[in-house]
LOGUZA-143076 format. One line per 3 residues: number of its first residue (from 1); their letters; for each residue x, y, z of C-alpha. Coordinates in pm, 1 decimal. Example, Ala and Ser with C-alpha at 12.3 -4.5 7.8 and 13.67 -1.06 7.14 Angstrom:
BEGIN
1 = AS = 1230.0 -450.0 780.0; 1367.0 -106.0 714.0
END
This chain:
BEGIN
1 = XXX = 14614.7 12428.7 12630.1; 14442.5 12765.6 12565.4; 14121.6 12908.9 12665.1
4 = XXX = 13766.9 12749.3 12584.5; 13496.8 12945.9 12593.1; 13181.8 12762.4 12746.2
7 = XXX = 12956.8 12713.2 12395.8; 12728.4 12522.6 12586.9; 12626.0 12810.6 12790.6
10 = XXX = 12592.6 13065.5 12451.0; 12379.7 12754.6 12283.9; 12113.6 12714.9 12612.7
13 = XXX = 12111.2 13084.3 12611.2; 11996.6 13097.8 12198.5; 11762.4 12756.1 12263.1
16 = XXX = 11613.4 12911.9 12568.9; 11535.7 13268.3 12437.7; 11350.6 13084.1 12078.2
19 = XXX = 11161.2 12806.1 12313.4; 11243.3 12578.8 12093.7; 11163.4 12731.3 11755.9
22 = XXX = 11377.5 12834.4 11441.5; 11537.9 13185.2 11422.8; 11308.6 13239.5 11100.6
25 = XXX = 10984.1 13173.0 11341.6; 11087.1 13394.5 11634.5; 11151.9 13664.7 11417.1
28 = XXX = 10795.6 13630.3 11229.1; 10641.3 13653.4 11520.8; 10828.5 13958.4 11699.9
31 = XXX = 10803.2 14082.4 11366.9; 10429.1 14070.4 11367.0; 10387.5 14173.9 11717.7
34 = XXX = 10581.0 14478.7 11643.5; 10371.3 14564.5 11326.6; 10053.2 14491.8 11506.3
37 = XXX = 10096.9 14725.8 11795.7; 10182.0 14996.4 11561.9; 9894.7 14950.7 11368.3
40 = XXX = 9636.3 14887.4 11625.8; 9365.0 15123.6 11708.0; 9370.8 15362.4 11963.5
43 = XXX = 9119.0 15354.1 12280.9; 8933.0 15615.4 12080.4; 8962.9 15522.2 11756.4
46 = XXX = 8667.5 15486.7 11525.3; 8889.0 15343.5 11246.5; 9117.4 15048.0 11223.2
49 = XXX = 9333.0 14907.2 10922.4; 9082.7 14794.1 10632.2; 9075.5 14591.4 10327.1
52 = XXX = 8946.7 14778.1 10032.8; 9013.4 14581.3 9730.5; 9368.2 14573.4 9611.6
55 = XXX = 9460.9 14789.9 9917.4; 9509.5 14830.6 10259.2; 9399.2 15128.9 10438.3
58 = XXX = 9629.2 15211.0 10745.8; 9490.7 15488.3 10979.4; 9703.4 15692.3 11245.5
61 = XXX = 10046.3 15590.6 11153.6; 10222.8 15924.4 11044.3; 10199.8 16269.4 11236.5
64 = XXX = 10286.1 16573.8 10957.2; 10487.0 16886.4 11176.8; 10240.3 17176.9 11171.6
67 = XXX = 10490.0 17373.9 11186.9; 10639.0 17291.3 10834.2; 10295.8 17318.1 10637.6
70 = XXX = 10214.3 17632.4 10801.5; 10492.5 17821.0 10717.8; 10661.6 17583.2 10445.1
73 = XXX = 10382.8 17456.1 10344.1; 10525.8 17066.0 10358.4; 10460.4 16801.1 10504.7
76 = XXX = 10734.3 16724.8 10666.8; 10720.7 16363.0 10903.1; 10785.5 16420.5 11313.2
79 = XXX = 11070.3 16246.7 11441.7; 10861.4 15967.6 11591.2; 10667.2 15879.8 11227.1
82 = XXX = 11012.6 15925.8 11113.0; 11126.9 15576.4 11314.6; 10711.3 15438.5 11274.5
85 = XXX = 10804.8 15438.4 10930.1; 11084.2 15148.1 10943.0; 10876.9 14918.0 11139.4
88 = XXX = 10554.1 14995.0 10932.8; 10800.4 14868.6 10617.9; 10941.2 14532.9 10756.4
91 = XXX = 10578.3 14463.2 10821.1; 10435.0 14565.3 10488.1; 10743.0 14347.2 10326.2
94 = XXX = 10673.9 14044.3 10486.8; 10355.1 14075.1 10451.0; 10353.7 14141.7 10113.8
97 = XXX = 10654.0 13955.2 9972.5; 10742.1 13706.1 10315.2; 11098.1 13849.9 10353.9
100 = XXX = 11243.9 13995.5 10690.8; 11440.6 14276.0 10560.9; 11168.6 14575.3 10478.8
103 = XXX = 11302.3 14895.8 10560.6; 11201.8 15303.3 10535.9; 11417.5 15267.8 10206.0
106 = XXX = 11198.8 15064.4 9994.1; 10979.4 15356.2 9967.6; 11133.4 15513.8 9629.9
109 = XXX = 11219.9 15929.9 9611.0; 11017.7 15953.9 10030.1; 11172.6 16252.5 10158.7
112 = XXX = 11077.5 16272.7 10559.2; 11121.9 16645.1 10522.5; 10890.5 16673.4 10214.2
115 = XXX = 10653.9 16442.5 10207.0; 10385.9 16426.4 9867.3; 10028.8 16414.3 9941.6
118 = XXX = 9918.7 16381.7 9588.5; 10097.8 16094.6 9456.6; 10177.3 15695.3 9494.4
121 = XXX = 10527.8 15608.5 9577.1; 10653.6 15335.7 9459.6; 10781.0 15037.3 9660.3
124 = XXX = 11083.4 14785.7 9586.3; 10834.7 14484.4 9702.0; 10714.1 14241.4 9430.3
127 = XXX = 10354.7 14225.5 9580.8; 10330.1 14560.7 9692.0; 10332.8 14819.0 9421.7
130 = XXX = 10299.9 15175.9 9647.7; 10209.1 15392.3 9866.2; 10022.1 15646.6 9924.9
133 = XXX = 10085.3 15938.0 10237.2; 9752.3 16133.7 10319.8; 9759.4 16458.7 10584.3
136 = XXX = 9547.2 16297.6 10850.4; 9811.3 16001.4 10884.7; 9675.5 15761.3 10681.9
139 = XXX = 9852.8 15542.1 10461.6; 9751.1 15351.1 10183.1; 9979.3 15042.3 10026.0
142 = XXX = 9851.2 14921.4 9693.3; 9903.0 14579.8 9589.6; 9968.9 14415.8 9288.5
145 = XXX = 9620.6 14245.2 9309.1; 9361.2 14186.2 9546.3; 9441.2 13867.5 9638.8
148 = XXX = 9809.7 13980.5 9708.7; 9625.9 14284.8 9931.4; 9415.0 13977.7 10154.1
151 = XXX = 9690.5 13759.6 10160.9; 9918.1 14043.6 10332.7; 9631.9 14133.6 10537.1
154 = XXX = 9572.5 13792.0 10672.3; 9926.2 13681.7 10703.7; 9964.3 14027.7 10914.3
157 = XXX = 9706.0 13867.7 11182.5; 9516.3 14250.7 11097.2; 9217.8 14058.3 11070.5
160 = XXX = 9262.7 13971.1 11437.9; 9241.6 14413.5 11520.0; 8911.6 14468.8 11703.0
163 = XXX = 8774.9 14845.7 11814.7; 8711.4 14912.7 12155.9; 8321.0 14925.9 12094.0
166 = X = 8337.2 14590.6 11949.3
END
């Protein structure tokens, strides 16, 4: 006889790390947890993620290089927004559409090294339609409607983000 690997050991190891639940269900939730503390508001912060209509305001995500818009005059992502950016997307996808395979890429024509301030970008989502870069880090994600916006907003838990004061 050959060797046989110990399955049993591989399958308590998978059962044990889910508790119990489906693959799909684990990764919604570490999913989530990863978009939420990305999102969430600073100690400081006077601002958190917001529902305004068929959007979703997002403040603090990206950080612009000063260096780049003083003498380029881009706005060119740090390295750190640069990686933000991929995380940000999985959540906005599965939020928006309920798939687990969002990426930087479904932002159409984003260059990290030359960002546009001025206009929407679209996205490859059904629900969500763009996006929108601002220079104080804020990013806006349009919707198709408003109840695609508050159904991506509550099915992101953002409704569970509270401010320090609060």
């Amino acid at each position: 006889m050959g060797f046989r690997p110990q399955y049993m050991t591989h399958v308590d190891t998978v059962i044990e790390h889910l508790g119990g639940r489906s693959f799909r269900k684990t990764a919604e939730d570490e999913l989530i947890k990863r978009f939420l503390q990305l999102v969430k508001p600073n100690r400081w912060s006077k601002v958190k993620p917001e529902l305004k209509g068929d959007k979703i305001s997002f403040p603090n995500i990206v950080i612009f290089d000063s260096f780049y818009h003083d003498f380029y005059n881009k706005n060119s992502m740090d390295y750190s927004s640069h990686q933000k950016m991929s995380d940000f997307c999985e959540g906005i996808a599965f939020g928006a559409d309920d798939v687990l395979c969002g990426d930087r890429e479904m932002v159409m024509r984003l260059n990290r090294n030359e960002v546009d301030t001025s206009i929407w970008y679209d996205l490859t989502t059904t629900n969500a339609t763009g996006m929108k870069f601002f220079r104080n880090g804020r990013i806006d994600v349009r919707f198709k409607d408003r109840e695609a916006a508050s159904l991506c907003f509550n099915r992101l838990r953002l409704d569970e983000l509270r401010l320090q004061e609060e």
